[in-house]
C-alpha positions as CSV (number, residue, x, y, z in Angstrom):
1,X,0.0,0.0,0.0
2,X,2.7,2.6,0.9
3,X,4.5,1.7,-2.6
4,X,1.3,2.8,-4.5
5,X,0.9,5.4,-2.4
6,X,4.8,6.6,-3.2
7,X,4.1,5.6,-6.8
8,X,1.3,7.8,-7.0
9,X,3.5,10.8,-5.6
10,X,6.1,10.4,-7.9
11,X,4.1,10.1,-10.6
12,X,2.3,13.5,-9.7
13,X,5.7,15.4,-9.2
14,X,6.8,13.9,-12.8
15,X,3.4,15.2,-14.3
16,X,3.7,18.7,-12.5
17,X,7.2,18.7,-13.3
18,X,6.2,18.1,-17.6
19,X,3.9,21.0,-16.7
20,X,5.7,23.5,-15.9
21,X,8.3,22.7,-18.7
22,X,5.9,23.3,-20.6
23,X,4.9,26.2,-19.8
24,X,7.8,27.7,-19.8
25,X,8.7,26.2,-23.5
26,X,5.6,28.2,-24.3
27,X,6.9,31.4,-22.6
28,X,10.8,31.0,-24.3
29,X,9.2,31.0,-27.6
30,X,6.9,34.1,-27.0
31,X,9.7,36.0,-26.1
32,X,11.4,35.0,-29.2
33,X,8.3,35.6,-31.4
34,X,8.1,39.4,-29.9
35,X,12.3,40.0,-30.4
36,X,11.7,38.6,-33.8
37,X,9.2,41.4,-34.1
38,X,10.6,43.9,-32.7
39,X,13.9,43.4,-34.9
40,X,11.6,43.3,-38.2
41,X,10.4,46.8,-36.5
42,X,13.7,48.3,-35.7
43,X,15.2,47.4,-39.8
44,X,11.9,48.4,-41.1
45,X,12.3,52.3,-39.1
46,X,16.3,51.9,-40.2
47,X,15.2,51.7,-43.9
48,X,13.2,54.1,-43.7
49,X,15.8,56.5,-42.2
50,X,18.2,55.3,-45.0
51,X,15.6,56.9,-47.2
52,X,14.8,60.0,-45.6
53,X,18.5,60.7,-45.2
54,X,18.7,59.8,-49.2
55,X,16.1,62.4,-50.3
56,X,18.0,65.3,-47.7
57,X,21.3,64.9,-49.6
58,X,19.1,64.8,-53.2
59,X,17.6,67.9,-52.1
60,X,20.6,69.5,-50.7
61,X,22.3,68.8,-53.5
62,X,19.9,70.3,-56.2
């Protein structure tokens, strides 16, 4: 009786245990999914610097 009972422990610690790993797979690959963003972000706004600084020197220059 007290194995089943241990056996029934363990086997609640391994199942909260795969639980929370996943959980926090789940949260590692949120944060990667909103850096990913944010990098697509941060080269879209440096493109678009690229081309604002472009059209100053064509207008400086004419």
């Amino acid at each position: 009786m007290a194995k089943k009972i241990g056996l029934v422990a363990l086997l609640l610690v391994v199942a909260a245990g795969l639980g929370l790993g996943i959980r926090y797979h789940d949260h590692v690959q949120a944060d990667r999914q909103h850096q990913d963003r944010v990098y697509q972000q941060l080269d879209t706004l440096e493109k678009a610097k690229a081309r604002v600084d472009t059209e100053k020197k064509r207008n400086q220059a004419s």
